[in-house]
N, C-alpha and C positions, 0 to 999 in steps of 0.2 A: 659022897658023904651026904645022909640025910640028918636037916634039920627039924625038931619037932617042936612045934609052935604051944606054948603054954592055951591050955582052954581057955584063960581069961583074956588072956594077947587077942586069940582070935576073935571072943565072943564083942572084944572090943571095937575091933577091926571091922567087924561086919556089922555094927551100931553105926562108926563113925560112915559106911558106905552108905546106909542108911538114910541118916539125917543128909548127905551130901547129896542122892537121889531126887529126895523128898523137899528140899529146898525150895525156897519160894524162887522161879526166874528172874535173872537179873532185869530189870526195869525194861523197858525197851519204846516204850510209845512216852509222848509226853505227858499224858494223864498222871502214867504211872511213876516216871522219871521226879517230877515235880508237887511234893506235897503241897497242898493249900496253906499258905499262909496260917497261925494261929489265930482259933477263932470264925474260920474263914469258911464256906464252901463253895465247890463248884456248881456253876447258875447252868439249870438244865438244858438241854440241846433237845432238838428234833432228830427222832432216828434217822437216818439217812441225808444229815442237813450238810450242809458245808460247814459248819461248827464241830458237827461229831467228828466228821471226817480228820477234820485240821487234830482236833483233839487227842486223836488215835496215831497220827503220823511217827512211823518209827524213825528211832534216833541210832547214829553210829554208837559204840561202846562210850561208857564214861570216860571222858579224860580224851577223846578223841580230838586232834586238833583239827582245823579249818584250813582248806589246801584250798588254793587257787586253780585253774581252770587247766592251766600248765601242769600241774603236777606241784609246785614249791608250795611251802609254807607262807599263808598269811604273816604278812610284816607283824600284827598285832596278835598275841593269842592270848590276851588277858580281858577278854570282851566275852567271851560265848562259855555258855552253862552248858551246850550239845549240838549237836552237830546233827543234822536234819538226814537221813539214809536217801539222799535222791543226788542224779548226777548233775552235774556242774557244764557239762560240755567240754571240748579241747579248743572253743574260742570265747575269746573274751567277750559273750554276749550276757552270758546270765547274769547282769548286775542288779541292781536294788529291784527297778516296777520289773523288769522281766523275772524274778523270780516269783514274784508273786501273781505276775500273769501266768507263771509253769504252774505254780497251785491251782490256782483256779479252775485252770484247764486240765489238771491232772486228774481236780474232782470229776468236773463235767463230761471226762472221758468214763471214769470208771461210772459216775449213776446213768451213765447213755442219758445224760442231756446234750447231747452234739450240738442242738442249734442255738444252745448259750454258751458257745467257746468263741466268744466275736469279737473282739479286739479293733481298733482304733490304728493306724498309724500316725505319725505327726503329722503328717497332711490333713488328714480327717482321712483318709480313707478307711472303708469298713473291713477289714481281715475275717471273714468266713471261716470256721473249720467246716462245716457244714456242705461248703460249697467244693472245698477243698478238698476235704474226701471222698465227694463223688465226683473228681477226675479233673475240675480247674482249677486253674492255676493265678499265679499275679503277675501279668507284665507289668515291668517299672519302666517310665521310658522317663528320666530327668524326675519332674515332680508330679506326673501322672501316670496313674495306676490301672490297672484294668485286667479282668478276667479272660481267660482265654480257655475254650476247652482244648484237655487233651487227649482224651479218651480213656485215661487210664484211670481207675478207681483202686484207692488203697486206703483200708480204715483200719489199721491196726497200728502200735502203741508206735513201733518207730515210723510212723509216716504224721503221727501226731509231732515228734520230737521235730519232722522237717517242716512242718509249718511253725510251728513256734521258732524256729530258728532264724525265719524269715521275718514274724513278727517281732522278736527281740531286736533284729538288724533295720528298723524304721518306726520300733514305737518307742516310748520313755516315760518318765515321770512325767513330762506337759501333758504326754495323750493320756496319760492311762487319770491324773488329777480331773480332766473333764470327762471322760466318762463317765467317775465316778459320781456319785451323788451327796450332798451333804447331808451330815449324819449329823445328830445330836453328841455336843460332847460328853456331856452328862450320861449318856445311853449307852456304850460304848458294846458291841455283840464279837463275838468270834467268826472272825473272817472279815472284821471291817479294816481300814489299812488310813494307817496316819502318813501324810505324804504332801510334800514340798518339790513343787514344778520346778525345774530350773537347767540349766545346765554348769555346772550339776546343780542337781537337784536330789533327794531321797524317799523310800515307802519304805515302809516297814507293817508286818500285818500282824495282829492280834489273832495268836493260835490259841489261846485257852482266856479263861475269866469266872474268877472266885470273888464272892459274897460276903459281906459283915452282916447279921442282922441290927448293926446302926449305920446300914447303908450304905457304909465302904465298898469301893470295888477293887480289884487288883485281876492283872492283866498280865502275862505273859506273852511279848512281844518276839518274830523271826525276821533276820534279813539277809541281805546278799549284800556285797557291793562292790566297792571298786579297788583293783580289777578285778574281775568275774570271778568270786568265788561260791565255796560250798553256803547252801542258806543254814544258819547257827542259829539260836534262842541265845540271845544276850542277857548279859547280867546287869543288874543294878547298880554301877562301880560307884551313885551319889547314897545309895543307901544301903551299902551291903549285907547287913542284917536282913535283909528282904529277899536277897538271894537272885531267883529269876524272876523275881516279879515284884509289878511298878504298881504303886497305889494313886490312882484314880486323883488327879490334880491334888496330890500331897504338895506340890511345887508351882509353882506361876507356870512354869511348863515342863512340858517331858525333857527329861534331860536322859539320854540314853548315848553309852559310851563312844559312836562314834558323828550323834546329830541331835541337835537339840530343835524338837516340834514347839508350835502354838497348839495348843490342846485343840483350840477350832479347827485344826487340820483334820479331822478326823473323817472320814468320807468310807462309803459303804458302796456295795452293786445296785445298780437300779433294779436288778431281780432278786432281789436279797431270799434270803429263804427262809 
């Protein structure tokens, strides 16, 4: 039995495919994900800087929740606006400063700046990637460190994930707080990280930053934490009308859903870009 489809059913039908074609893509980087505040703009980046980078980072679907390292569900999922598209590991190492040491190093792998992937352990000692992708290694013996060659040379993406696996497993918010540099609070850039040494302790790094022309700033903050979960863009749960983003000491301090900074926390790379 055939059915014969009215001309305007169809002329409909093939409009509505159409427009569903033709459709702007669903959001997918945080640029896009997050309109600027009203009034507001986004304060210009350097092509190829660590700022653009951060800015462009894709995100899982809307609505995606935040999973621990395990597979399970974050205890909390009323904190995070998006869910960051990068892997978490299957151990509990990616928390708060190792995630944001995986950024860092994620950029410096893709612009092949290799010999600015250097990290800190809490000993002081210096973590190379540089050294470490052409073939040595870290002997740990108790609280001393030391390179050993091994002849083998590997410089591609999963041999980046096993040094940072190492460095997650002996740095923290103490190492990665003095490495860092301090930053003006007032000044605040993308890619600089507000962060409190301790055990625990927490970081959180500044992926995006929109403009008032009466000087306001606002800041869209990412983090990981404990235990080892997915890094999320958190929401503003003290001013929710702002949505994902925090205005520039609106408050005596950052108050963010699951650590509240001194705004003087605010600390930058000493190779900043």
């Amino acid at each position: 039995m055939c059915m014969v489809v009215p001309l305007h059913l169809l002329l409909a039908l093939i409009e509505l495919l159409s427009l569903a074609t033709s459709a702007s893509p669903t959001p997918r980087t945080i640029a896009e994900r997050f309109q600027e505040p009203s009034g507001f703009h986004r304060v210009a980046v350097e092509p190829g800087s660590f700022g653009q980078w951060l800015r462009e980072r894709p995100l899982l679907a809307e609505g995606s929740p935040v999973h621990l390292f395990n597979g399970l569900p974050k205890h909390r999922q009323d904190v995070h606006a998006g869910v960051l598209d990068l892997s978490v590991g299957h151990k509990d190492l990616q928390q708060c400063a190792d995630a944001v040491i995986r950024l860092r190093a994620e950029y410096g792998f893709e612009a092949g700046v290799h010999q600015r992937i250097n990290f800190h352990f809490t000993n002081g000692f210096l973590a190379e990637w540089d050294r470490w992708r052409k073939g040595e290694r870290i002997r740990i013996d108790g609280n001393t460190c030391n390179w050993v060659k091994t002849g083998s040379t590997h410089t591609d993406h999963a041999e980046l994930l096993r040094y940072l696996e190492v460095v997650f497993t002996y740095a923290g918010t103490r190492s990665l707080e003095k490495e860092l540099s301090v930053s003006d609070p007032a000044k605040p850039r993308i890619g600089d990280v507000y962060i409190q040494g301790g055990s625990p302790g927490h970081a959180m790094l500044i992926v995006d930053l929109a403009a008032h022309p009466d000087g306001r700033l606002a800041i869209i903050l990412a983090q990981s934490y404990m235990p080892a979960q997915q890094m999320h863009i958190v929401k503003n749960l003290l001013h929710p009308v702002h949505g994902a983003w925090f205005m520039l000491q609106e408050d005596d301090h950052l108050f963010t859903p699951e650590w509240t900074f001194a705004w003087s926390s605010l600390r930058t790379w000493p190779e900043a870009d």
